[in-house]
C-alpha positions in Angstrom: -1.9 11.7 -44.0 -3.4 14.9 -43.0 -7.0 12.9 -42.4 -4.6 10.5 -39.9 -3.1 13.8 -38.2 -6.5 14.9 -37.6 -7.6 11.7 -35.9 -5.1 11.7 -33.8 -5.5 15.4 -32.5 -8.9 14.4 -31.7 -7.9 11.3 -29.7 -5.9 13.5 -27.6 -8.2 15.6 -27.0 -10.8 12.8 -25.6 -7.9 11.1 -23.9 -7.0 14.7 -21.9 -10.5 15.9 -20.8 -13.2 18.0 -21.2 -11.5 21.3 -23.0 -8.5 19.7 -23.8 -7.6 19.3 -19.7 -5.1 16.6 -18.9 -7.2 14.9 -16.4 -5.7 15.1 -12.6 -3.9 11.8 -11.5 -1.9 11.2 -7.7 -0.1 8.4 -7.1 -0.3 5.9 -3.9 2.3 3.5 -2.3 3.2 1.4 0.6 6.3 0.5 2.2 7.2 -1.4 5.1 10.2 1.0 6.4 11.9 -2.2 8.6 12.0 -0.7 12.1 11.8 3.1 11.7 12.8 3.2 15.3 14.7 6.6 16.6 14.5 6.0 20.3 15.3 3.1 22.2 12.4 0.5 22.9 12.0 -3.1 23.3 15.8 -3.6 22.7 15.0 -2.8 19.0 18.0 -1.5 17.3 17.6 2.1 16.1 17.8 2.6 12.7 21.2 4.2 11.6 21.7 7.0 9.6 22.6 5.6 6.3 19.3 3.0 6.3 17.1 6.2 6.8 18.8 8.0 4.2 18.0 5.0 2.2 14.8 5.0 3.2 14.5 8.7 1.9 16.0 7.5 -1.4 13.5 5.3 -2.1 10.4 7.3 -1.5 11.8 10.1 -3.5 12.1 7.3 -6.1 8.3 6.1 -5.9 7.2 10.1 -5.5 4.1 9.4 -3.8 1.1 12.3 -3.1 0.1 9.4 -0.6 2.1 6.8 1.1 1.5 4.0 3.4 3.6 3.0 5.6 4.3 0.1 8.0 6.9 -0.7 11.1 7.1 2.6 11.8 8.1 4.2 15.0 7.0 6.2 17.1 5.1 9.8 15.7 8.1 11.6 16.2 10.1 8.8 13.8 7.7 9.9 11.3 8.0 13.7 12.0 11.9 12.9 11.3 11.2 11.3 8.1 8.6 13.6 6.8 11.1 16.5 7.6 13.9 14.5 5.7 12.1 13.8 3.1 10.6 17.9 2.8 14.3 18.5 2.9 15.3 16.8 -0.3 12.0 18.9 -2.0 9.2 16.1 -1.3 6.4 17.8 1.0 3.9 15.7 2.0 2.6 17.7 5.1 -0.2 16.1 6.3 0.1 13.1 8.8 -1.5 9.9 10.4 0.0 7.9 13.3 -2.1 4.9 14.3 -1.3 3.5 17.9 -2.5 0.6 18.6 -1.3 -2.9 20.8 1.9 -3.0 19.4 4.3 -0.3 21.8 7.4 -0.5 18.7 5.7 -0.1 15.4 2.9 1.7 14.2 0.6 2.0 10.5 1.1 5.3 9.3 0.2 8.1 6.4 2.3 11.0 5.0 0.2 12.6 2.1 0.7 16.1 -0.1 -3.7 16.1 0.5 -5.2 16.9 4.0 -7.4 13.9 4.6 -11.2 14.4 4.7 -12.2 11.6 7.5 -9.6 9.8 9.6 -10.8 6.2 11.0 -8.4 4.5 13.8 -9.3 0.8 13.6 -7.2 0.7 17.0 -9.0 -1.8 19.1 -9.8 -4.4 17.0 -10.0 -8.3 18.3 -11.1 -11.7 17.6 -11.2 -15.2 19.8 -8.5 -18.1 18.9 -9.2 -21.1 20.6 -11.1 -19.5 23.3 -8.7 -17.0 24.0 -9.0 -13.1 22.9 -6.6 -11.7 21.0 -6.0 -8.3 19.4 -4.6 -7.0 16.1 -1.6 -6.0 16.8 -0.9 -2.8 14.2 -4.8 -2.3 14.1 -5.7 -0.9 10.7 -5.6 2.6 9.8 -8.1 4.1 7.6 -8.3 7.5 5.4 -10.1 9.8 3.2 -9.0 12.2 0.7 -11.6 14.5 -1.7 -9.9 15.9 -4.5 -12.1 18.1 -5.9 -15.1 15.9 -6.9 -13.0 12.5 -6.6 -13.1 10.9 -3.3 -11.0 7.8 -2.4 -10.2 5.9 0.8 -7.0 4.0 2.1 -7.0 1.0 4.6 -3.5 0.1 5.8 -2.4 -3.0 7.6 0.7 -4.6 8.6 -0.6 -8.3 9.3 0.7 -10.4 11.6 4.0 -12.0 10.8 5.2 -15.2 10.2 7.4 -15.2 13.3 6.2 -18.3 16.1 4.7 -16.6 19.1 3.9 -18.6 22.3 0.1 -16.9 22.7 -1.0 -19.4 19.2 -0.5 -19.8 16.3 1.0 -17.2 13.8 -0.8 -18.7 10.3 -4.1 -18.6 12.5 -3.6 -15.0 14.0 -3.1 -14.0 10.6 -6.0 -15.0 9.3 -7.8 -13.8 11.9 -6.4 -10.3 11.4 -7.2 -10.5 8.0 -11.1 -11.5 8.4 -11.3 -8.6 10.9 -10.0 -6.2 8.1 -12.2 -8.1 5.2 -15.6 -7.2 7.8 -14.2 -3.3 7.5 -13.7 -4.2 3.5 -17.7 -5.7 3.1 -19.3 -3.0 5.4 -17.7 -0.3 3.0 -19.0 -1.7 0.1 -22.3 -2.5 1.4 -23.0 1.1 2.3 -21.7 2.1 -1.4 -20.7 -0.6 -3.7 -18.7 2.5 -5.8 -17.0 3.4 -3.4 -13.2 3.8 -4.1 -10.5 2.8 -1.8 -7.6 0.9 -1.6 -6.4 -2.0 1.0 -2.4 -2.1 1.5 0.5 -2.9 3.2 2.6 -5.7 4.2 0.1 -8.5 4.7 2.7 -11.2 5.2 2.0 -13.6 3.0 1.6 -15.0 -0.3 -1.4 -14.0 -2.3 -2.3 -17.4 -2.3 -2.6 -18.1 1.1 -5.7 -18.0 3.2 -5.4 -14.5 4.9 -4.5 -12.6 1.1 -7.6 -15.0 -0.4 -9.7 -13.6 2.7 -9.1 -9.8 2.1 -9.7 -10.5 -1.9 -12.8 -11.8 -1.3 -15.1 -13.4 -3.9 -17.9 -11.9 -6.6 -18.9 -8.8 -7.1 -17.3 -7.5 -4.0 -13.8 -9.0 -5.0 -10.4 -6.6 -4.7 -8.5 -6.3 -7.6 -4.6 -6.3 -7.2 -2.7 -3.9 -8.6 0.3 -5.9 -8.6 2.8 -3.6 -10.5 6.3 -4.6 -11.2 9.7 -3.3 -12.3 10.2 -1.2 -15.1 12.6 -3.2 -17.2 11.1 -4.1 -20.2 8.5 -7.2 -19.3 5.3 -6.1 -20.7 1.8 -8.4 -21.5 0.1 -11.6 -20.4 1.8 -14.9 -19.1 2.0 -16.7 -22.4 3.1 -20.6 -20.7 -0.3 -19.7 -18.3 -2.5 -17.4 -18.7 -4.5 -18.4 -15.9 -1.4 -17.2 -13.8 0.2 -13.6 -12.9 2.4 -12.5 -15.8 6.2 -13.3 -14.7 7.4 -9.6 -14.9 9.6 -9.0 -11.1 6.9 -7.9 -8.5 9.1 -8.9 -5.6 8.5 -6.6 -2.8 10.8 -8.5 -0.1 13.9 -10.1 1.0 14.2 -13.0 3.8 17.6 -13.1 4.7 17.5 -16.5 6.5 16.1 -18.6 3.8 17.9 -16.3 0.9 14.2 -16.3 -0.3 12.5 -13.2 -2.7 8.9 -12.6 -2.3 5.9 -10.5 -2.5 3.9 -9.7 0.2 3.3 -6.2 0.1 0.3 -5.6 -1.6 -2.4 -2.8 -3.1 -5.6 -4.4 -3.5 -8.7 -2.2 -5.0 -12.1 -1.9 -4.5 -14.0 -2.7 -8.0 -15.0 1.2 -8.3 -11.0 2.5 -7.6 -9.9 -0.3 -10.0 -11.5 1.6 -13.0 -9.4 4.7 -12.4 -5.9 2.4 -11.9 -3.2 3.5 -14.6 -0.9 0.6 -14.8 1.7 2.2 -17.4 2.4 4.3 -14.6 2.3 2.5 -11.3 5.6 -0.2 -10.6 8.3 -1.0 -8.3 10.7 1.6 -8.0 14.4 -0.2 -8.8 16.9 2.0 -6.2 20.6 0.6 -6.0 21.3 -1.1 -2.5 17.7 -0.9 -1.9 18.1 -3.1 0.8 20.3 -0.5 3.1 16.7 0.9 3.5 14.6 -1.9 4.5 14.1 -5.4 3.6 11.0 -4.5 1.9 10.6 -2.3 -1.4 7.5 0.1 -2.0 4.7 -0.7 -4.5 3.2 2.6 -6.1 0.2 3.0 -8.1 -1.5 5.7 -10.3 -4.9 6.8 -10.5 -7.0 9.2 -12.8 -9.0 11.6 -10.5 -12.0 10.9 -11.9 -14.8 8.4 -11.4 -15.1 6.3 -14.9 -17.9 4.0 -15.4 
């Protein structure tokens, strides 16, 4: 008994560090905040009181150090929020505001760590049948150093499945998401270590040909995070394994069709991946979620350390 007590000690001890340290973690999520719009444009409704203070609810719920976020309004929107959320004892005072094509909503960053580098993927395009188009959102990217750990974030909010006149909206999201895979490749040809994380709402299933395009293939393949609910469902898909395990990763609600889905998504680079902690990153379960937005956030946990 005592020789098992004494094993066990030392196995914490390895698990927490060099000294006996708990290693430093932080925790990142998304979240597509459904029209975060405080002053009137494009005949967009503002959003009311209660759906902010939902919104607010929510994050508190995920406790991010960094958060993603998508369909937001404009930088003074997310002043508001950050101030709201400060107000409820959640300071995350540094902030990103990408502007890009898209007057209503913007891709943006609240984090507790000032970022290192900020890149503003803000003028990004691509030719459809002859015709230039651009990506709407653009895609926002970041980098935070804590300490010796460095790590980047690439947001995007792809285009969505709504019919447009200018072509059409499967193709314009595929484009988008090649344009963001060409950021992806460059990143990991310059350092095939490197660690960072692609997310947001990319509007479809993971599937389809835009989420396939942003995974990628071989050794430079993303690895989703793909957390879920904390309620229980645990392990592999024992009917498939060859498929997702069917624990509730939903991330959002299509009120037309009555139709549950995920689409939001945190993909990682093969170096971040190693440092994921999956016992602690899920889908925060808030009652009347969908006051908020019709999307819920996806929040991951890292160990702020490289591992091999």
């Amino acid at each position: 008994m005592r020789l098992q007590k004494c094993f066990i000690a030392a196995a914490a001890i390895i698990l927490a560090g060099p000294l006996g340290q708990a290693q430093q973690t932080f925790r990142v999520a998304t979240y597509n905040v459904e029209n975060f719009i405080l002053e009137p444009i494009q005949n967009r409704p503002l959003k009311k009181p209660f759906a902010q203070a939902k919104i607010v609810e929510s994050i508190l719920a995920a406790k991010p150090d960094v958060i993603a976020l998508q369909e937001m309004g404009k930088k003074t929107a997310l002043i508001n929020l950050q101030a709201a959320l400060k107000a409820k004892g959640l300071d995350l005072p540094h902030v990103e505001h990408l502007s890009a094509f898209d007057p209503a909503i913007h891709v943006a960053y609240l984090s507790r760590f000032p970022f290192k580098k900020i890149t503003r993927h803000d003028n990004e395009s691509f030719l459809l049948n002859g015709r230039r188009l651009h990506v709407s959102r653009g895609f926002a990217e970041v980098e935070i150093a804590l300490g010796d750990y460095s790590f980047s974030l690439i947001t995007a909010h792809l285009k969505s499945k709504r019919e447009v006149s200018v072509a059409d909206q499967a193709e314009m999201r595929l484009q988008e998401a090649l344009r963001l895979r060409r950021i992806i490749d460059a990143r990991l040809k310059a350092n095939p270590e490197m660690n960072f994380a692609v997310l947001g709402d990319f509007n479809d299933y993971y599937n389809s040909k835009p989420v396939k395009a942003l995974v990628g293939r071989g050794k430079s393949k993303l690895i989703d995070a793909r957390p879920g609910e904390k309620n229980g469902d645990s392990g592999q898909n024992r009917i498939n394994s060859k498929w997702f395990p069917r624990n509730v990763s939903w991330t959002h609600f299509y009120g037309v069709e009555d139709v549950y889905s995920r689409i939001d998504y945190i993909l990682l680079s093969p170096g971040m991946a190693r440092e994921l902690d999956r016992a602690n990153s899920w889908i925060p379960v808030v009652a009347n979620w969908g006051h908020g937005s019709d999307h819920r956030p996806v929040v991951t946990t890292f160990v702020a350390a490289d591992r091999e």
